[in-house]
N, C-alpha and C positions, 0 to 999 in steps of 0.2 A: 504494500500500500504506500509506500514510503520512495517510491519509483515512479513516479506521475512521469508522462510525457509533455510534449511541448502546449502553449496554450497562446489564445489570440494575446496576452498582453505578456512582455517580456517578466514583468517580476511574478509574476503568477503560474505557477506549473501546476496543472489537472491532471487528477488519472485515478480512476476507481470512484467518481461520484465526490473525491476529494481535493481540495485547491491547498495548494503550500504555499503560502503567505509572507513576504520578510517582514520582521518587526522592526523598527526604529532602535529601541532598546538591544537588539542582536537576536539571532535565532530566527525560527518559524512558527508561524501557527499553521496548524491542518484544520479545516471546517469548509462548510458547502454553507451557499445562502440562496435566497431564491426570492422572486416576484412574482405577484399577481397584482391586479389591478385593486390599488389601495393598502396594498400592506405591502413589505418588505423584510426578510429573517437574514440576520446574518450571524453565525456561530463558529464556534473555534475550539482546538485547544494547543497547549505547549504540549512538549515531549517530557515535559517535568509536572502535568498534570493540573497547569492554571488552566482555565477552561474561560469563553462568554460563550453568550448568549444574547441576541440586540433582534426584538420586534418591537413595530411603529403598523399603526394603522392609514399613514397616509404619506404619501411621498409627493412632496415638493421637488421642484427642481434645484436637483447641484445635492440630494438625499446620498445619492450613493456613497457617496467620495465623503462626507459625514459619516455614515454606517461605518465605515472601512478604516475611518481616523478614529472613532469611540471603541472599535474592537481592539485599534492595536493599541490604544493609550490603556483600554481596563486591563490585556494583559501583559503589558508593559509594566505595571505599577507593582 
C-alpha cells in the first residue's frame, strides 16, 4: 500500500484508493478524500499513528486548498 504510482499532481502519489501526502512539518500522510455536491471529506494519517479527519457541509470557492492546509497543520502539531 505504501507503493502508490504516479498521480495528476507532482506532490501527490495514489495507489490502492490511497494519496501520500508531504507534510510541511517533514514526512507523509496517507488518506483519501472525496466530493459530492455540498460536502467535502478529507482524512489522513502518519506512519506514527497521528490521524484527521476534516468534513464541511458546503464548499466555497478556493475550499480545497483550505481542507489540504487544516489537514496538514492538525497533523503537523
Amino acid at each position: 500500500m505504501r507503493r502508490p504510482g504516479a498521480a495528476a499532481r507532482r506532490s501527490i502519489r495514489y495507489g490502492l484508493g490511497l494519496t501520500s501526502t508531504p507534510l510541511s512539518c517533514g514526512g507523509v500522510y496517507w488518506g483519501h478524500g472525496g466530493t459530492i455536491p455540498g460536502y467535502r471529506t478529507r482524512g489522513g494519517v502518519t506512519g506514527d499513528g497521528r490521524a484527521v479527519n476534516i468534513a464541511v457541509t458546503t464548499i466555497p470557492t478556493g475550499a480545497a486548498a483550505q481542507h489540504q492546509a487544516a489537514a496538514v497543520d492538525a497533523l503537523c502539531r
